[in-house]
N, C-alpha and C positions, 0 to 999 in steps of 0.2 A: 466200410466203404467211405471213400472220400471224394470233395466238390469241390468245384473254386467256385470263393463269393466275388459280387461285381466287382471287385477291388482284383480280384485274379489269386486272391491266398486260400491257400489249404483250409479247408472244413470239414467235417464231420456231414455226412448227407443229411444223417438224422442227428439232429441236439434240440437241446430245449430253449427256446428263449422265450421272450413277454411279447403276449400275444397282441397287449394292445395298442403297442405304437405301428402295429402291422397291418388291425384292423381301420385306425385313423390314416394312416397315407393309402390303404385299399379304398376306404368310401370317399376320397379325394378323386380318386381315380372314376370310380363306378359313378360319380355325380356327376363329374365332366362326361365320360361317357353317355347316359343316358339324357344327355342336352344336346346331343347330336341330334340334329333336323332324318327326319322321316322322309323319303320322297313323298312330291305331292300326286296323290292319287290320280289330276287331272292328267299328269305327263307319264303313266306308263299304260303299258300297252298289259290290258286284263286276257287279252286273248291268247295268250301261249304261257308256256310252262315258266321262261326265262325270265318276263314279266313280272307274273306276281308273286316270283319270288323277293321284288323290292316295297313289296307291301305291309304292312306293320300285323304283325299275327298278334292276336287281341286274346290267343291260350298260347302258356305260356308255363315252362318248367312244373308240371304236373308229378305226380306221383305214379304214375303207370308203370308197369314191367319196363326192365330195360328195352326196346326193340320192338315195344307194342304198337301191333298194326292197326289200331283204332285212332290215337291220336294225331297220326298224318291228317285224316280228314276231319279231324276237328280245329286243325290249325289252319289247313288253306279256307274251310267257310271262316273260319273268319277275319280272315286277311280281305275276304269278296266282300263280306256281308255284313259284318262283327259290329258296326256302326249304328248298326239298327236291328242288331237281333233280338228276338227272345227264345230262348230254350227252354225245353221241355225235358228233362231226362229221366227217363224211365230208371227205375233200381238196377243192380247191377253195376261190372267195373268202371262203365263212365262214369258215374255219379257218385264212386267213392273216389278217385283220381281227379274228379271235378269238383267234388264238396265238402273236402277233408278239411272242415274248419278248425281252427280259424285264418288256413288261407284256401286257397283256391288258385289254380292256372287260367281262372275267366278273367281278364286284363281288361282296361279303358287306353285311349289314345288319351294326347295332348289335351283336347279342347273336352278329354271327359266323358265321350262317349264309349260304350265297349258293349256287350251281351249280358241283356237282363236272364239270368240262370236260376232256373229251380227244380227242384227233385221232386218226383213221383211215385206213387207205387208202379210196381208189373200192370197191375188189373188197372189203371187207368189215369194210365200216363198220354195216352191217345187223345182220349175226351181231355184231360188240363191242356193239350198243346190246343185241341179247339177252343179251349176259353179262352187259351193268349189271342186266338184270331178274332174271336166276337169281339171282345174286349177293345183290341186293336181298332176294330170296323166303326164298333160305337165313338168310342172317343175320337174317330176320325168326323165322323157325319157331327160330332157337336161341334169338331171346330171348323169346318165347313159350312155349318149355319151358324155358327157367331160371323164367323166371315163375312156370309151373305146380308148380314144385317148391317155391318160396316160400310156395305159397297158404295152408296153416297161419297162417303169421306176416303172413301182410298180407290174411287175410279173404276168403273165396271171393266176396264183395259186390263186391268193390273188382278182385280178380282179371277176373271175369266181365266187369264193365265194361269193362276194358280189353281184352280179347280179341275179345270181343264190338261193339267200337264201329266202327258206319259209318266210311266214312273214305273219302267219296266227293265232299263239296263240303266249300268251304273252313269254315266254321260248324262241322261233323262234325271236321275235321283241328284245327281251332282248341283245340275242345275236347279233342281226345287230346293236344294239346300239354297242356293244364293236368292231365288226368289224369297223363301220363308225369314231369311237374315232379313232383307229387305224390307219384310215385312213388320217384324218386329224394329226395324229404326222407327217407320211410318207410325207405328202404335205408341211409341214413347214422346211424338207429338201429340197426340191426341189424350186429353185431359179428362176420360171419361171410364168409367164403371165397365162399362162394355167393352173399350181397347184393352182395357188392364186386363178384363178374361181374356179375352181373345189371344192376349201376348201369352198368356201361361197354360196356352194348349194350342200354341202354333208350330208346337213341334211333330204335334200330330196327324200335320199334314203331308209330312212324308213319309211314304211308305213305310211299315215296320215290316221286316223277311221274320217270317216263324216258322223254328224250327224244331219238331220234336224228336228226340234222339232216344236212341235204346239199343240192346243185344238181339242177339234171334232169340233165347229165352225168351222176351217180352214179344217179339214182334210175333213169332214165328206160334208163341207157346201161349202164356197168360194171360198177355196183354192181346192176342191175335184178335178177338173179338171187335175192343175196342179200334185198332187198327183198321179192322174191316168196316167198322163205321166210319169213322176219320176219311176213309177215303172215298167212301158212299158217300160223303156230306156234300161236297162238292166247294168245300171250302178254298181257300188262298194259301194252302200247308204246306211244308217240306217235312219227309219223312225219311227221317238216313238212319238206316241199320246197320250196325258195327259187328258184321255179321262173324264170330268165330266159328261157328257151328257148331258149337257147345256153349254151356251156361258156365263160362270161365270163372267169375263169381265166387260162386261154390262149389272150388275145386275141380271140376271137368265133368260135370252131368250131361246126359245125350239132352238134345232137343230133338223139336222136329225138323231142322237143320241140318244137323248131324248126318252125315253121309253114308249111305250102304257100306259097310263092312270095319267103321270106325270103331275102335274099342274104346267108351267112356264110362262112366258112373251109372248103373241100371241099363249097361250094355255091354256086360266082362267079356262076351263072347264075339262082339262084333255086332252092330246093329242089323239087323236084319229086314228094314223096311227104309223106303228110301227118300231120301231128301224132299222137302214141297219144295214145289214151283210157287212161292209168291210173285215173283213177274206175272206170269201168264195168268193170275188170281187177278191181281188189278190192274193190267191190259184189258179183259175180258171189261170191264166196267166202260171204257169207250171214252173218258174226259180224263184219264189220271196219267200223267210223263209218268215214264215208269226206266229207270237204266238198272242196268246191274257194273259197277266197275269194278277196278283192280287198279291202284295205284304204280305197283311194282312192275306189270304187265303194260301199261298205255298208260301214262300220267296225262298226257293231251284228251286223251278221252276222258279222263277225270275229272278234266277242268271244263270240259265243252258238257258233262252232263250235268253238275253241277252249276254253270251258270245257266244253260236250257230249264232247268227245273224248277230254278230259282225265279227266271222270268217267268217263266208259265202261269199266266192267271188262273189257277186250280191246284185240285190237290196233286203234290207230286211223289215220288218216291224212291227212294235211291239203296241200291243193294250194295255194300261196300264191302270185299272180302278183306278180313281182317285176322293175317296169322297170329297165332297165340303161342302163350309158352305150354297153353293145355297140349296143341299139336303134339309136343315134342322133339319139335326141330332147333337148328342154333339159330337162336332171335337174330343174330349178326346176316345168317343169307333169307331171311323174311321176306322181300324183295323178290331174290330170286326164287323162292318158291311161289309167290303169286306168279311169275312170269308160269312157272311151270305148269301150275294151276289152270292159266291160262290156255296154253299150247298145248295140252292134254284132251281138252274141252272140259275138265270137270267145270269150270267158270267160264262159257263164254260171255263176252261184253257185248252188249246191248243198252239200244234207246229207243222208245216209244214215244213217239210225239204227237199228239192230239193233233194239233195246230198244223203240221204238215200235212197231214190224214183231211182238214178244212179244205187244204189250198191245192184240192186233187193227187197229191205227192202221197207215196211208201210212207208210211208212217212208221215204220216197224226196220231200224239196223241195224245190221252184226257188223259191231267195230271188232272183230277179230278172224283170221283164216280157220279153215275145219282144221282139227286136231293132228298135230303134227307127230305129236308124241303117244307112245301107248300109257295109259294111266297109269299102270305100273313104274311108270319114273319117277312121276311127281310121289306117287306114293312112297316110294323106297326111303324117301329123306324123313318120313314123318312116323311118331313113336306111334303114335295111336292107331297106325294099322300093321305096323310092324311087329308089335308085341302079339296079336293076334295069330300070324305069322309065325311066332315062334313057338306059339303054346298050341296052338289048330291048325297047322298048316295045311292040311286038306281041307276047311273050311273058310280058312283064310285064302285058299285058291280058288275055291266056289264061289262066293261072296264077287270078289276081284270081277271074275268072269261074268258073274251078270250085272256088275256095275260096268264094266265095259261098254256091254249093250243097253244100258240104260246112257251113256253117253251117246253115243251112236244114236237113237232113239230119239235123243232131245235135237242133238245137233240136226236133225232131215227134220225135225218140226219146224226149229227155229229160221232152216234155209229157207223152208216154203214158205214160211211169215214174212221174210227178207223182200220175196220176189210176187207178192199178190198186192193187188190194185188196192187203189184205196176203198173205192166200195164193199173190198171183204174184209174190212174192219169193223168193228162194233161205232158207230157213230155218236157224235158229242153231242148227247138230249138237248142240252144248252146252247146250242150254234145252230141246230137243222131246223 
């Protein structure tokens, strides 16, 4: 085969030349590029999909399967959040795609901030992501009282504000960055023992977002314990589960995840018991956001429960369907099988909000219509119950059938959750 070079003359597509005067006018290029100015976060609009797509994503060319549907939601937190995170990741394919040293896709901005990351075991990866929040709360309340001890010298006005400030959406945190900036000039006037502490834990007065990430393996399986404590604590968490519904990890083992009639690893025949409801596990707790999304399916919902859960001062918890190459479908229409996912009911989308449930409002709703498709469609694209199909087809048909009605089943629970007053909720101990 032949090419023309920029000059327009006949080449060879493939030949061999010296690699390195190739790589010195590349990294010319890629340095100018990466000096390109970032939008400023003050000027876009966080509330739609279009938006914060002009936001700097703080992960960043990972090692993941081609097509993997875990990392979408680990790039948009932290284009919202990344600035102030810390992570928690349970074992599993986040946390070798996340911490294949000696690099990693966890990135900083300009000014140096980006997601403090660290790995866990299954059994308790829950309890480390509550350390990151004790941890977080202590070293807030010491520079809160070094603060208070300054207030003389920096003005009970100026103190009050900062103590004092919301710091619940991004507009509110924006602004305490510009207070604590502010803060730290005021302290580089002051000539004392006590400014000096106080500058080098003033950053700990804005809020840190913590989050603890893991598989259903961990959530759903090993780690489920600590999970269910995490969200009993009543702490400040975010819990996002990169749900494949299998232990992708090693190879394709069933979880408790794993769907009715799935074929995986210690389920040749099809699993024969069927999916938990973790929603409706920590719904039933009465203080915990709880959504279940789908990227592929509502991206707008993705991002409205994601930043709901993020503000919500309590534990929160996020169900994120995340197709795999365990499924057995082409990673290229991932997407459009979440949609199908979707429109089937196997995944309806849902959000639980504590806080509306306060303010007399439904607390409890279905971002998506009742099932338009029979299960059977979604299912057809995917190996893991199609192999089943071909080896047991009359069991492969049994299966089907009562996972049907187990659709059906959830979907008349979750409508009557949709449309019941606030008082038939389990109520927040900590507000009544």
């Amino acid at each position: 085969m032949r090419a023309q070079d920029a000059e327009g003359n006949d080449v060879r597509a493939l030949r061999l030349i010296d690699k390195q005067p190739v790589l010195e006018r590349e990294r010319v290029k890629l340095d100018w590029f990466e000096q390109l100015p970032w939008n400023s976060r003050s000027q876009i609009d966080f509330s739609n999909v279009r938006g914060v797509q002009f936001l700097q994503p703080l992960f960043e060319f990972s090692g993941a399967c081609a097509g993997c549907g875990e990392t979408p939601y680990l790039k948009i937190i932290t284009q919202l959040f990344g600035d102030r995170m810390l992570v928690a990741n349970a074992t599993g394919c986040s946390s070798i795609y996340g911490g294949n040293l000696p690099t990693t896709p966890w990135s900083k901005n300009a000014d140096g901030r980006g997601p403090a990351w660290s790995n866990s075991l299954f059994e308790d990866n829950a309890e480390f992501g509550m350390g990151f929040r004790l941890s977080a709360n202590h070293h807030h309340r010491q520079a809160e009282k070094a603060l208070g001890e300054l207030r003389a010298e920096l003005t009970d006005a100026f103190v009050d504000a900062i103590l004092d400030a919301p710091q619940q959406v991004e507009s509110q945190i924006q602004a305490q960055r510009e207070r604590v900036a502010e803060l730290k000039y005021r302290l580089e006037l002051l000539d004392s023992t006590a400014a000096r502490q106080l500058k080098s834990m003033a950053d700990h007065l804005i809020r840190r977002s913590i989050w603890i990430v893991g598989g259903d393996g961990w959530a759903y399986d090993i780690g489920s314990s600590g999970l269910d404590h995490a969200l009993a604590s009543g702490l400040d968490i975010n819990i996002l589960i990169l749900d494949t519904e299998v232990y992708s990890n090693t190879g394709g083992q069933m979880s408790k995840s794993t769907p009715l009639g799935a074929v995986a690893k210690f389920a040749a025949g099809g699993k024969t018991v069927g999916k938990k409801d973790i929603a409706q596990q920590a719904i039933a707790y009465g203080n915990v956001y709880v959504a279940r999304i789908a990227m592929g399916a509502n991206p707008q919902q993705t991002l409205q429960a994601l930043r709901e859960a993020e503000a919500y001062p309590g534990p929160s918890l996020i169900i994120a369907y995340s197709h795999c190459i365990a499924h057995g479908i082409d990673m290229e229409q991932g997407l459009q099988q979440q949609r199908l996912a979707v429109a089937c009911g196997h995944w309806p989308l849902i959000r639980y909000n504590p806080v509306i449930r306060d303010e007399g409002g439904v607390p409890f709703t279905l971002d998506c219509l009742r099932p338009s498709l029979p299960l059977s469609a979604y299912r057809a694209n995917e190996g893991r119950f199609q192999m089943l199909a071909q080896e047991h087809p009359e069991e492969a048909e049994r299966l089907l059938h009562i996972a049907q009605q187990v659709v059906y089943q959830r979907w008349d629970v979750y409508e009557k959750m949709a449309s019941r007053t606030a008082s038939e909720f389990p109520p927040d101990p900590r507000r009544v």
